[in-house]
C-alpha positions in Angstrom: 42.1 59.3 24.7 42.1 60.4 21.1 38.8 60.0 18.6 40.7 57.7 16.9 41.4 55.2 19.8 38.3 55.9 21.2 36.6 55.2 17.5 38.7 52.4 17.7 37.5 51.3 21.3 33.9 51.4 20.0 34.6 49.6 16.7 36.2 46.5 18.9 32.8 46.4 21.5 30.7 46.6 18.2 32.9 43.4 16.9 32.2 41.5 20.2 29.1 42.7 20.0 28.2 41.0 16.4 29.7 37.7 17.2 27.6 37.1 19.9 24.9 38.0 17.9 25.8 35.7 15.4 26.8 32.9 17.8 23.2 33.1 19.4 21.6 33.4 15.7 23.2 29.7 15.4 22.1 28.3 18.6 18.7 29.2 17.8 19.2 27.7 14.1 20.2 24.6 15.6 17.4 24.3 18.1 14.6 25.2 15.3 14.9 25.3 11.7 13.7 28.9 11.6 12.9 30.4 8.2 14.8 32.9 6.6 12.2 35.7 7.1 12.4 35.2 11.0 16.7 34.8 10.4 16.8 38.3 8.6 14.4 39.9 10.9 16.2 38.9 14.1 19.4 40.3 12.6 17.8 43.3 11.7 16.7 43.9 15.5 20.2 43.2 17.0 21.7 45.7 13.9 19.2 48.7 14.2 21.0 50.3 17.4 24.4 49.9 16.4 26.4 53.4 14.9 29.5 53.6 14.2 31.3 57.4 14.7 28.0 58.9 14.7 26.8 58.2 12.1 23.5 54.9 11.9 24.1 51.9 10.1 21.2 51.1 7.7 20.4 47.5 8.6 19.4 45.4 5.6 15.5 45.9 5.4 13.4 43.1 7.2 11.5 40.8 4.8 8.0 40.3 5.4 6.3 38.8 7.9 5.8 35.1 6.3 2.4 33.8 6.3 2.5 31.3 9.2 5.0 30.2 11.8 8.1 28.7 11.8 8.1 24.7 11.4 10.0 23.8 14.6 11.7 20.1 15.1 10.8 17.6 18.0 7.6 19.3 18.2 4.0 19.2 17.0 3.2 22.0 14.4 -0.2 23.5 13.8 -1.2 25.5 10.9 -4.5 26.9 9.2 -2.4 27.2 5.6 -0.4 24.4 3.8 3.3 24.1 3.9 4.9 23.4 0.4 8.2 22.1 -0.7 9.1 23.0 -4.6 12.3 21.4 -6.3 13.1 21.9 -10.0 16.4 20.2 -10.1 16.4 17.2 -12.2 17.2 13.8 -10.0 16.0 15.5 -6.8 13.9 14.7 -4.4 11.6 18.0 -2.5 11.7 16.7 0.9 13.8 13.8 2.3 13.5 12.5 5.5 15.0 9.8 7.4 14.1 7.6 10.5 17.5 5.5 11.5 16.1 3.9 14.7 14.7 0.7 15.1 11.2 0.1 15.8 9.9 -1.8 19.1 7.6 -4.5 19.0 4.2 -4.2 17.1 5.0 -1.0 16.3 5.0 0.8 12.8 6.7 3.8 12.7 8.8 5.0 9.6 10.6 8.6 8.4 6.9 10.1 7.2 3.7 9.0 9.1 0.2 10.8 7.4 -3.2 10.9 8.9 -6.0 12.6 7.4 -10.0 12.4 7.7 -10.2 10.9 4.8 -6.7 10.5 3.1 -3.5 9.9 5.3 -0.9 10.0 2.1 -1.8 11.6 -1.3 0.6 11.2 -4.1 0.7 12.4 -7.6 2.4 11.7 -10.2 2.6 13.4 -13.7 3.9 10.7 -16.1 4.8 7.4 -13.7 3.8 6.7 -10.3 2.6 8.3 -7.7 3.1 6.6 -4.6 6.3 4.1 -4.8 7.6 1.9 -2.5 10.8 0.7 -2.4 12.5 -2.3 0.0 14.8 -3.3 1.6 16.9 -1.1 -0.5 17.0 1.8 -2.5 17.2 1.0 -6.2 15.7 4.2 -8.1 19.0 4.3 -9.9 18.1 0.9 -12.1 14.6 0.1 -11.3 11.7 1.9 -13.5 7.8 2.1 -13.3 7.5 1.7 -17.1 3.7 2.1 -16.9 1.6 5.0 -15.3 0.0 3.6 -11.9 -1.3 5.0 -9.0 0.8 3.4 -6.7 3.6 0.8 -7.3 5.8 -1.4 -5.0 9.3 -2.6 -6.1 10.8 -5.4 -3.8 14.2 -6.3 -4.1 16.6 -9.5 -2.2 13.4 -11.8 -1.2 10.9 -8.9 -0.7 7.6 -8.5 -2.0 6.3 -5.3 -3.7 3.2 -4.6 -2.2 1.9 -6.2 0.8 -1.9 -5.6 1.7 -3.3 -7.1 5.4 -6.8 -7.1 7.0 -8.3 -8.7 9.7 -12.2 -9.1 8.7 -11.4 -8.3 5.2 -9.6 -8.1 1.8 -6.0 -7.6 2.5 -5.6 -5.7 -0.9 -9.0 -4.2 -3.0 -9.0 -3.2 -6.4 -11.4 -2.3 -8.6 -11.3 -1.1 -12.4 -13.5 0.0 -15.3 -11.1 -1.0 -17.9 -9.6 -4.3 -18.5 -8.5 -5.8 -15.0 -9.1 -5.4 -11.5 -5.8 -7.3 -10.6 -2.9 -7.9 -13.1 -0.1 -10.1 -12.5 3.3 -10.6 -15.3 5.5 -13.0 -14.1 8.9 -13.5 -16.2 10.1 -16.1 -14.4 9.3 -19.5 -15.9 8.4 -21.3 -12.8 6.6 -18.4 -11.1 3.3 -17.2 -11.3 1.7 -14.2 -12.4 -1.3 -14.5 -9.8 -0.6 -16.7 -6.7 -3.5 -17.3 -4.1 -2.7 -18.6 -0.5 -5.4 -19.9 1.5 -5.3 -21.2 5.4 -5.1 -25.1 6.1 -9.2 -24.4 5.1 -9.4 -21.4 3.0 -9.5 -20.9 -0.8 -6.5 -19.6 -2.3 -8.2 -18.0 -5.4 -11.8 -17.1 -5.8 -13.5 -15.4 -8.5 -16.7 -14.3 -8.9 -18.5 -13.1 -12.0 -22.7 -11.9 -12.4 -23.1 -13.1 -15.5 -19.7 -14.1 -16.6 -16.8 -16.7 -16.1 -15.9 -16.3 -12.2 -12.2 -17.8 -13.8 -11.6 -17.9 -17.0 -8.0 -19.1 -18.1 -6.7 -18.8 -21.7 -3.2 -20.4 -22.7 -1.2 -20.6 -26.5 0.4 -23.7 -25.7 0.4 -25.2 -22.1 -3.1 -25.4 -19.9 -5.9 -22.5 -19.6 -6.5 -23.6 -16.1 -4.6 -26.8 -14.2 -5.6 -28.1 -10.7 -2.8 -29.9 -9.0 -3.9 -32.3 -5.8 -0.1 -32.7 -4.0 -2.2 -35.4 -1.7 -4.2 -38.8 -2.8 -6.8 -36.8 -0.4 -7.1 -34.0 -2.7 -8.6 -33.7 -6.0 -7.2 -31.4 -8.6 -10.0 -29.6 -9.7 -13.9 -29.8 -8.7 -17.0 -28.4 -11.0 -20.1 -28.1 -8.8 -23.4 -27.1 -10.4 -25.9 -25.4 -8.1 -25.2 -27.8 -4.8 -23.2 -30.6 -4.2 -24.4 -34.0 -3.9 -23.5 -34.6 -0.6 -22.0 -38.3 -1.8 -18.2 -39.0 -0.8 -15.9 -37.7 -3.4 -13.3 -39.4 -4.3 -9.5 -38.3 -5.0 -9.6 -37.3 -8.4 -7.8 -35.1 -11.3 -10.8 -33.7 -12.7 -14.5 -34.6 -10.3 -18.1 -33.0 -11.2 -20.1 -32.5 -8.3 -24.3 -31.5 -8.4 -27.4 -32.4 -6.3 -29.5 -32.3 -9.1 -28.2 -31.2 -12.5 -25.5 -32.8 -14.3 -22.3 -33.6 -13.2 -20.1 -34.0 -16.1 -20.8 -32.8 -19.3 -19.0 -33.0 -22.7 -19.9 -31.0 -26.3 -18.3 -31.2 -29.8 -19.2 -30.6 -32.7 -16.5 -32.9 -34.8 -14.8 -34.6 -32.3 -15.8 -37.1 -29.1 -17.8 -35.5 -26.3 -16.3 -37.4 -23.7 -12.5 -39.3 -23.8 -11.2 -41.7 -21.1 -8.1 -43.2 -21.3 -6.5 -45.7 -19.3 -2.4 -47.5 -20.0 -3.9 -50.5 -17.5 -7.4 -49.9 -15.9 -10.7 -49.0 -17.9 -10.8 -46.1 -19.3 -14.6 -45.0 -18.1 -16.9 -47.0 -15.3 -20.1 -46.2 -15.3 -22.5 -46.6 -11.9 -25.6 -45.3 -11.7 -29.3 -46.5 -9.9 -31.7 -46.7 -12.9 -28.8 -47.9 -15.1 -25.0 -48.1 -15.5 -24.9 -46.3 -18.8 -27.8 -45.0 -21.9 -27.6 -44.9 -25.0 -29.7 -42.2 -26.7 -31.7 -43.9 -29.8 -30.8 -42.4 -33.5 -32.9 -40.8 -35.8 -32.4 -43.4 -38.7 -33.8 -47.0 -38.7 -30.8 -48.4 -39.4 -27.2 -47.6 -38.3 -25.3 -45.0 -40.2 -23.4 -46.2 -43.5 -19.7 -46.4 -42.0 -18.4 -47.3 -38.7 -15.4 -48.4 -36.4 -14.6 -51.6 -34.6 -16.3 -51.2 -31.4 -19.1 -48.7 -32.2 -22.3 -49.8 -30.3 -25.3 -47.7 -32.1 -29.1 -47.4 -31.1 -31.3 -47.0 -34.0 -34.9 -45.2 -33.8 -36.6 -48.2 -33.1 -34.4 -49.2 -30.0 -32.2 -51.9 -31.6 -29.0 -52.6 -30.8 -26.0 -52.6 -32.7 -22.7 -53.8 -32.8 -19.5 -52.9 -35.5 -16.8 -55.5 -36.5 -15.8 -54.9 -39.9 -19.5 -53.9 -40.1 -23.1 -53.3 -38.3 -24.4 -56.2 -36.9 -27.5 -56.6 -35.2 -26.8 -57.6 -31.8 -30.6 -57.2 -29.4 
């Protein structure tokens, strides 16, 4: 055989020789997603024997050892040092991962799962959000955080944005030192920008305040704050001073309840205290057990200079008057 053929003969082994190498690089890719440190420098081991005529082949130099091991698939990982992802492509995401199957019965299991001592998930966000949640879909290409948050939830088709659960506790806690501890916008005209739910017994909203309104409800045009009873059990909204009475309550738009302190109580400066209205019943009935109704006595001796139809007036000697096209003394 001639150094050609036989240079020849060598060249071919040394061909075999590389595919196989190559074919068992990709196995190994396929089983582990093995850096390209660990790629390079298993290449370079296979390479570093081979000549060709005589004379070595210079394998590419091996890179250097990376600073923890390779992150291997269907298996848990274990490092001292954190792994970091870093994207500068505009629109992309760093890491993307995806969980097709179905979950099993009281199980909550999703593409990313976090635990930590004290944080499972951390996110940050420069200029919008940094944790968001998106469902059922995803809609990044038209919906928007418009406002810098910590986290935010967009629901989508029937699905709420944020969902908070607890068994012994609050199902979603927030606290703030600027101007709310919960926000709600609603831009739907029959919606609600904060909706409470209770049980068959629980309170659907509660508020709470030290030394401040505990609800405090401010409106341009329609109501500050409306109680609706859908029952003639229920009674639309319920002021309690201190304790309640104890006394049955009944059904009612608007009922003041106390033990001891007032029940009802109206102030004005220009206008009537009190107003009761009525298309076909009385528009106020009085009950009480030292008497049905009081009339505070005046300052003046006599009743003031004008008047309507149906004033009663008590000047400061306890007499009684009556107006009908003027004051007339009536006890």
């Amino acid at each position: 055989m001639s150094d050609n053929e036989e240079l020849l003969a060598r060249l071919r082994r040394l061909e075999d020789e590389n595919r196989r190498l190559s074919a068992r690089i990709d196995e190994l890719t396929a089983a582990e997603p093995v850096n390209q440190r660990g790629m390079f420098k298993r290449a370079a081991v296979g390479a570093a024997a081979l000549t060709v005529g005589g004379i070595a082949v210079a394998p590419e130099a091996a890179a250097a050892p990376s600073s923890g091991p390779p992150v291997i698939l269907g298996d848990s990982n274990t490092s001292t040092t954190p792994t970091g992802f870093t994207v500068n492509g505009p629109d992309s995401d760093a890491l993307t991962a995806r969980n097709d199957a179905a979950n099993t019965a009281n199980r909550l299991s999703g593409a990313i799962f976090g635990a930590g001592v004290d944080y499972g998930v951390v996110g940050h966000g420069h200029t919008r959000a940094g944790v968001i949640g998106i469902c059922p879909e995803d809609y990044r290409t038209v919906m928007r955080v418009t406002d810098p948050v910590g986290v935010a939830g967009i629901g989508w088709s029937g699905s709420s944005g944020v969902y908070g659960f607890s068994s012994d506790k609050e199902g979603v806690s927030a606290q703030s030192f600027g101007t709310a501890g919960v926000h709600g916008n609603c831009q739907n005209p029959a919606g609600f920008g904060v909706f409470g739910d209770g049980a068959y017994e629980a309170i659907g909203v509660y508020g709470h305040s030290g030394n401040n309104s505990g609800v405090h409800g401010i409106a341009n045009e329609g109501y500050g704050v409306r109680g609706l009873a859908t029952t003639t059990q229920g009674t639309g909204v319920i002021g309690i001073a201190v304790q309640r009475s104890g006394q049955q309550v009944t059904p009612a738009a608007v009922t003041g309840d106390a033990d001891a302190e007032t029940g009802v109580q109206g102030v004005s400066n220009s206008a009537n205290g009190v107003v009761g209205t009525s298309l076909s019943a009385r528009g106020r009935v009085f009950t009480g057990g030292a008497a049905q109704i009081r009339l505070t006595p005046g300052n003046a001796a006599t009743p003031p200079a004008g008047g309507q139809n149906g004033d009663l007036y008590v000047d400061s000697t306890g007499r009684l008057w009556f107006y009908r096209a003027g004051w007339r003394n009536i006890a």
